[in-house]
ZAKOL-784384 format. One record per residue (C-alpha): residue in three letters; x, y, z. Coordinates in steps of 0.001 Angstrom, whole numbers, padded with zeros to 6 digits, always signed. Layout:
% ZAKOL-784384
ALAXYZ
...
//
This chain:
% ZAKOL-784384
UNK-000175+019427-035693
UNK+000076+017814-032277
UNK-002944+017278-030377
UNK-003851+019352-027386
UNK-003924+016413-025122
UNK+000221+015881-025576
UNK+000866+018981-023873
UNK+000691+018453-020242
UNK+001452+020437-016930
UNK+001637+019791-013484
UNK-001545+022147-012710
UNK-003362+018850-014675
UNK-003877+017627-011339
UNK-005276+019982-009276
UNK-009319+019751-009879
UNK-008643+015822-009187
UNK-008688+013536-006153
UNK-004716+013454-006517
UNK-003881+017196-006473
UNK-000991+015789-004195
UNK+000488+014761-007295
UNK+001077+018458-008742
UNK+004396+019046-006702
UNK+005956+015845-007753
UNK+004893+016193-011411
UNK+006562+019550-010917
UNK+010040+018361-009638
UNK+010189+015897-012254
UNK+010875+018747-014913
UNK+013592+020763-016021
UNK+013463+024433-015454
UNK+014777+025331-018365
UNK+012113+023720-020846
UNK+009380+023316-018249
UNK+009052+019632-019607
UNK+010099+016079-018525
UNK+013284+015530-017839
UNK+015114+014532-021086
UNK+018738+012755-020656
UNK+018735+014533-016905
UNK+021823+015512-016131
UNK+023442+016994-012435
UNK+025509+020032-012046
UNK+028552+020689-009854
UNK+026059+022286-007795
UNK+023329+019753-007611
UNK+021065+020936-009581
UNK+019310+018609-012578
UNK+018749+019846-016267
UNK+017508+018016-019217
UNK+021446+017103-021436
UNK+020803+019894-024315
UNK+018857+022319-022218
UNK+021970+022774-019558
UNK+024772+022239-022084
UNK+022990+025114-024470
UNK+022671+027558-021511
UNK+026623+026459-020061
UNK+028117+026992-023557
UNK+026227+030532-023759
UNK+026076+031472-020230
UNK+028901+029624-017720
UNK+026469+029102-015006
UNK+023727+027127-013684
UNK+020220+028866-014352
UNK+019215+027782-010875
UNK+021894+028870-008668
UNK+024058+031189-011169
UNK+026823+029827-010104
UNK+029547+028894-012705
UNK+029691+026016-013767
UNK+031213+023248-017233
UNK+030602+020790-019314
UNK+032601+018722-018406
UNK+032018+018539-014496
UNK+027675+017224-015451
UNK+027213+014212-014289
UNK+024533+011822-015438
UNK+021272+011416-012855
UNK+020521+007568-013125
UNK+017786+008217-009794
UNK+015552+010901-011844
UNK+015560+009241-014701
UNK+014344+006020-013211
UNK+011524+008712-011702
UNK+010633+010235-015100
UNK+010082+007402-017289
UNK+008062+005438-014783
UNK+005968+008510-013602
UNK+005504+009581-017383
UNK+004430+005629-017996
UNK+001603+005778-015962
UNK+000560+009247-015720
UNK-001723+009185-018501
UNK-003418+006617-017176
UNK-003679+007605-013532
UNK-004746+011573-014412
UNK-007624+009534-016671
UNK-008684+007735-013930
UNK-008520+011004-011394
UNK-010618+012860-013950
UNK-013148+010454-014184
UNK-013817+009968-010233
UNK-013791+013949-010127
UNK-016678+013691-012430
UNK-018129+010512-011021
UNK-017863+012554-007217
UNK-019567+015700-008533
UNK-022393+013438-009587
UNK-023177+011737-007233
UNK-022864+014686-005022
UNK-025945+016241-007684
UNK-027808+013015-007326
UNK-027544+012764-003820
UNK-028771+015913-002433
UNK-031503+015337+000477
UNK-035437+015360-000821
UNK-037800+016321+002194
UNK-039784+012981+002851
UNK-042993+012601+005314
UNK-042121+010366+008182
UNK-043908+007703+008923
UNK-045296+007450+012091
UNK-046307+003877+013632
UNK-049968+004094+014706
UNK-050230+005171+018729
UNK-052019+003833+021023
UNK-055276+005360+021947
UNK-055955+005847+025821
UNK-059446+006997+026876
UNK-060226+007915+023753
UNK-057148+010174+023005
UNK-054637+009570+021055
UNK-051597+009655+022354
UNK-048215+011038+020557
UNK-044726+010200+021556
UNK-042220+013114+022002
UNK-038891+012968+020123
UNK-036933+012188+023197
UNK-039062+008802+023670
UNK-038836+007874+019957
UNK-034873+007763+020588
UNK-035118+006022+023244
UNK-037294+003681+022262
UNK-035528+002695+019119
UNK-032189+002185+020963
UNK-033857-000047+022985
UNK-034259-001710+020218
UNK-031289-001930+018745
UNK-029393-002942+021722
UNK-032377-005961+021865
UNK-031438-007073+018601
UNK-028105-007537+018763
UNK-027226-010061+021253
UNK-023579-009370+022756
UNK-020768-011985+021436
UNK-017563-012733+022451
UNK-015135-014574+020483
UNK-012559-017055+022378
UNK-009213-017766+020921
UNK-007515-020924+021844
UNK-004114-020463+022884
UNK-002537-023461+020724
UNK-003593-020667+018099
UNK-001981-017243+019506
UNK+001269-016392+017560
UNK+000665-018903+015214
UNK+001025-015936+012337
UNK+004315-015243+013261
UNK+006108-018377+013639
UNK+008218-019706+010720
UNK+007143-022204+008907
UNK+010396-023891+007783
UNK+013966-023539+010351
UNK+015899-023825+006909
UNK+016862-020082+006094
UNK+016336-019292+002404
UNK+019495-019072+000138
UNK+020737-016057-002104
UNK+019595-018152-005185
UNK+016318-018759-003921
UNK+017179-022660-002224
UNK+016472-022922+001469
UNK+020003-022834+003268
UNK+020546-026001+005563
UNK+021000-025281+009131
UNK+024060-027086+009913
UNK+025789-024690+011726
UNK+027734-023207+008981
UNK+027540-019711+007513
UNK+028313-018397+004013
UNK+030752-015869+003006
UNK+028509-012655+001626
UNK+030830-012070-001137
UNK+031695-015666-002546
UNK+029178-017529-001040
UNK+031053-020307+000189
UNK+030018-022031+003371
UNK+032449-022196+006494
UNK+032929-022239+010499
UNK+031205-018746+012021
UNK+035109-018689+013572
UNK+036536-018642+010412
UNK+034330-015879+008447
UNK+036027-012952+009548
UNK+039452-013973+008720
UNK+038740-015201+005414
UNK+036252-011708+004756
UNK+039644-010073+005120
UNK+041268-012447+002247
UNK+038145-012475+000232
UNK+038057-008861-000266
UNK+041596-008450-001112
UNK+040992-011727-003702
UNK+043801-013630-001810
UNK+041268-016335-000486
UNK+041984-019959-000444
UNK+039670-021138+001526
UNK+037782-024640+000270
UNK+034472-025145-000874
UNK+032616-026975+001346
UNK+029795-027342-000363
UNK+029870-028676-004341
UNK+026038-026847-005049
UNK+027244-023412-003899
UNK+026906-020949-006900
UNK+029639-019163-008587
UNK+030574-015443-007066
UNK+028259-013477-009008
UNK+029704-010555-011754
UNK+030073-007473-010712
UNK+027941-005129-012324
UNK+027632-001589-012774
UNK+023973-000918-012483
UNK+021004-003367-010597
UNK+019015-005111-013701
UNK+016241-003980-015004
UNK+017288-000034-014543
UNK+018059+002003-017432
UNK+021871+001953-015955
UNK+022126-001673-016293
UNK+020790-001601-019924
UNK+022999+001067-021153
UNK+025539-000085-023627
UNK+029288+001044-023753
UNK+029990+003932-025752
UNK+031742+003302-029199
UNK+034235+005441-031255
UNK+031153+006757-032992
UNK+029735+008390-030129
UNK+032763+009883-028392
UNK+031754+013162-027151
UNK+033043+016424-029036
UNK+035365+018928-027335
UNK+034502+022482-027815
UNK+037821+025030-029791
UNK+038803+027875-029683
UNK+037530+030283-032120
UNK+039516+033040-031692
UNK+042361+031228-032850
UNK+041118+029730-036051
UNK+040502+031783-039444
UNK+037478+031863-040890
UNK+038819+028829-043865
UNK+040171+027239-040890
UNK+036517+026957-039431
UNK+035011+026357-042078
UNK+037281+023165-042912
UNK+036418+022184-039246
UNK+032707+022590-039884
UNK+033140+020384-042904
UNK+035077+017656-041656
UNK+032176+017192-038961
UNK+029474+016940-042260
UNK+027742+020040-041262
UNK+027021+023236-042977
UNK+029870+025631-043606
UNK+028409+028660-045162
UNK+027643+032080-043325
UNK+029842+034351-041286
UNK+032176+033385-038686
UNK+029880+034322-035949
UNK+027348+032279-037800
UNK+029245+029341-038065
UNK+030569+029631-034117
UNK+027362+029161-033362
UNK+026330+026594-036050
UNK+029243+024591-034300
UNK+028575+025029-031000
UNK+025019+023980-031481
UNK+026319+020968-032970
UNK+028452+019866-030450
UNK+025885+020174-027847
UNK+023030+018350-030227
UNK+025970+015790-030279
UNK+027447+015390-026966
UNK+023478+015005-025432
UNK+022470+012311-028088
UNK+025616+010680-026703
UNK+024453+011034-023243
UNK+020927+009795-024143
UNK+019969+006073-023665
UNK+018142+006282-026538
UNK+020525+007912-029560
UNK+019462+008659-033077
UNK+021129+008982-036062
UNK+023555+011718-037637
UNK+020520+012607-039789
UNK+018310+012860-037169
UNK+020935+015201-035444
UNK+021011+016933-038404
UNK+017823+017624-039062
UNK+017547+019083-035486
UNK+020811+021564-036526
UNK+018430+022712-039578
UNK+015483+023677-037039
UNK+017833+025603-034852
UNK+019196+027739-037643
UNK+016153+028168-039441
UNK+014529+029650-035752
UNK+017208+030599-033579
UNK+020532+030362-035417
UNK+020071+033280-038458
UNK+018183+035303-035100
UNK+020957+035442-032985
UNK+023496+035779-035797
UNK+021805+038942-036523
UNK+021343+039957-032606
UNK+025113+039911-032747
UNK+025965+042636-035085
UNK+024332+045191-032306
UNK+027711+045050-031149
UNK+027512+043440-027539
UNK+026836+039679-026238
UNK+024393+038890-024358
UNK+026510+037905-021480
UNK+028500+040406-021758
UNK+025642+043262-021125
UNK+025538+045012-017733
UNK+022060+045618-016714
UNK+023109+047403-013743
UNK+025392+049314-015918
UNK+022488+050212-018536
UNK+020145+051450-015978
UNK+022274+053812-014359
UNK+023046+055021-017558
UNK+019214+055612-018783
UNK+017987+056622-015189
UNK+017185+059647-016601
UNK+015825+059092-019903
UNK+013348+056535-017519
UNK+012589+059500-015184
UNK+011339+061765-017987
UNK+009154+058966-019485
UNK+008173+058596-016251
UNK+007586+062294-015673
UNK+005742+062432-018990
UNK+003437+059717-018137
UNK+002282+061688-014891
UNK+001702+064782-016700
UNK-000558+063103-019224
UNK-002653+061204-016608
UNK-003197+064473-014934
UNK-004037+066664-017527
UNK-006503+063991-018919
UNK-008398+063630-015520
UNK-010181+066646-015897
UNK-011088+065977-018968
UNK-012931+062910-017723
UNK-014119+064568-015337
UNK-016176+067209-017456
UNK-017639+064609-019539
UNK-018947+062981-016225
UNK-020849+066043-015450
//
């Protein structure tokens, strides 16, 4: 059973120190699941849903829960930016809401400990003046003891030499550091951003030109430059850069069409993909269409598992949702097909007698309460 501890919500921060840290732990979760973003994945629309949560809701629904506005499969896009934000935040959160917890505590007792205790002052022995002694009003006990304090502290002034004065901000070498980390000569020459290679500040532009198109002939002027770096499709150490390119064996799945195909026809398709096959038709349209989005987000994932692990996953569905909605369906009606607007204008009056009925009951059963009052 998991423990109480790995269940976690943004509200975790709000008795702490860093209760500013709420809203962000907030936007970094799908609204769908109300957890951390899993596989994130952007809409037409701009909106960010964990892979299986928004492909689930597109393939039942045809629009973004957000915005309801319609929306594919096939037009997400992947959301490299809040996924780099989820599994660094989710890295160090435990962590940093231990440490907030702790100085809560820590605050609240020292705040206990440190509550004012009514102490006798001392009062230095007065001097006695005809044989009465003589107390000091508050007014000259303040002044007297900044007197004091202005005594012991001696006024100093610091002198700066001027040899010294912007000493901080002047560079300590003329050479200008090099893209590879070598200090860059000052000779006069510049280097080309793209290739690197050193030439006349005259000549930069026109050879920029030639560079970018790759028609660039231009000489190497210097033997130690480095080779043009490769192009790459994501900085390193992202989770873009470390991605690897998809194989045959995880080429995304397209979704059919099921009103074309026969129930043997289905089934034959259900088998050829290795998964169950046995049920209705409506049971096994939605046994596939599961599948294919379990299938097309572990493909989207950085971190895939196996076809068994998939599996598995299939066998949970149909053992919670999958036999519930197969037996929603035989009400006769989707659920995106129902018309709530429809269905309340068409029960408005059945809801005004309940209504009616409930008004009549309260008020024949406040005079009864009223007669056991007295």
């Amino acid at each position: 059973m998991p423990d109480q501890n790995d269940f976690s919500d943004s509200t975790d921060w709000l008795p702490t120190p860093l209760a500013a840290l709420a809203p962000l732990d907030s936007s970094l979760r799908c609204q769908v699941c109300k957890d951390f973003f899993t596989t994130p994945m952007m809409t037409s629309c701009s909106h960010t849903f964990c892979s299986l949560c928004i492909r689930r809701y597109l393939s039942q629904e045809g629009r973004c829960p957000a915005c309801r506005e319609s929306d594919q499969e096939v037009k997400l896009r992947r959301n490299w930016v809040v996924e780099e934000l989820v599994a660094n935040f989710t890295a160090s959160r435990k962590n940093l809401l231990t440490f907030a917890t702790d100085a809560a505590a820590k605050s609240e007792g020292n705040a206990e400990s440190e509550r004012p205790k009514k102490r006798r002052k001392v009062v230095a022995e007065e001097p006695i003046t005809n044989g009465v002694v003589r107390r000091s009003t508050r007014n000259q006990s303040k002044r007297a003891a900044g007197d004091a304090s202005q005594q012991s502290a001696p006024s100093t002034q610091e002198v700066i030499d001027d040899s010294e004065e912007g000493s901080v901000y002047e560079d300590q070498d003329t050479r200008i550091p090099h893209v590879n980390g070598d200090l860059e000569p000052n000779d006069g020459l510049v280097a080309c951003p793209c290739c690197h290679r050193r030439m006349k500040e005259t000549l930069i532009n026109a050879h920029l030109d030639k560079c970018i198109s790759g028609e660039s002939s231009t000489p190497i002027d210097d033997g130690s430059t480095p080779a043009p770096p490769k192009p790459q499709v994501a900085p390193p150490g992202t989770i873009a850069y470390t991605m690897k390119k998809p194989s045959k064996d995880n080429e995304r799945l397209p979704f059919i069409n099921y009103s074309i195909l026969g129930d043997n026809a289905l089934r034959k398709k259900l088998r050829d993909l290795g998964i169950p096959n046995h049920g209705s038709k409506e049971l096994m349209r939605r046994r596939h269409t599961e599948w294919v989005n379990l299938w097309n987000a572990n493909c989207d994932s950085t971190k895939p598992v196996t076809k068994r692990q998939l599996l598995q996953s299939l066998k949970v569905w149909e053992d919670t949702l999958g036999r519930q909605m197969d037996r929603a369906s035989n009400t006769g009606f989707m659920a995106k097909e129902f018309d709530r607007d429809q269905h309340v204008k068409a029960q408005k009056s059945n809801f005004d007698d309940l209504i009616q009925q409930a008004r009549e009951r309260r008020v024949a059963a406040t005079p009864k309460a009223a007669e056991t009052t007295d």
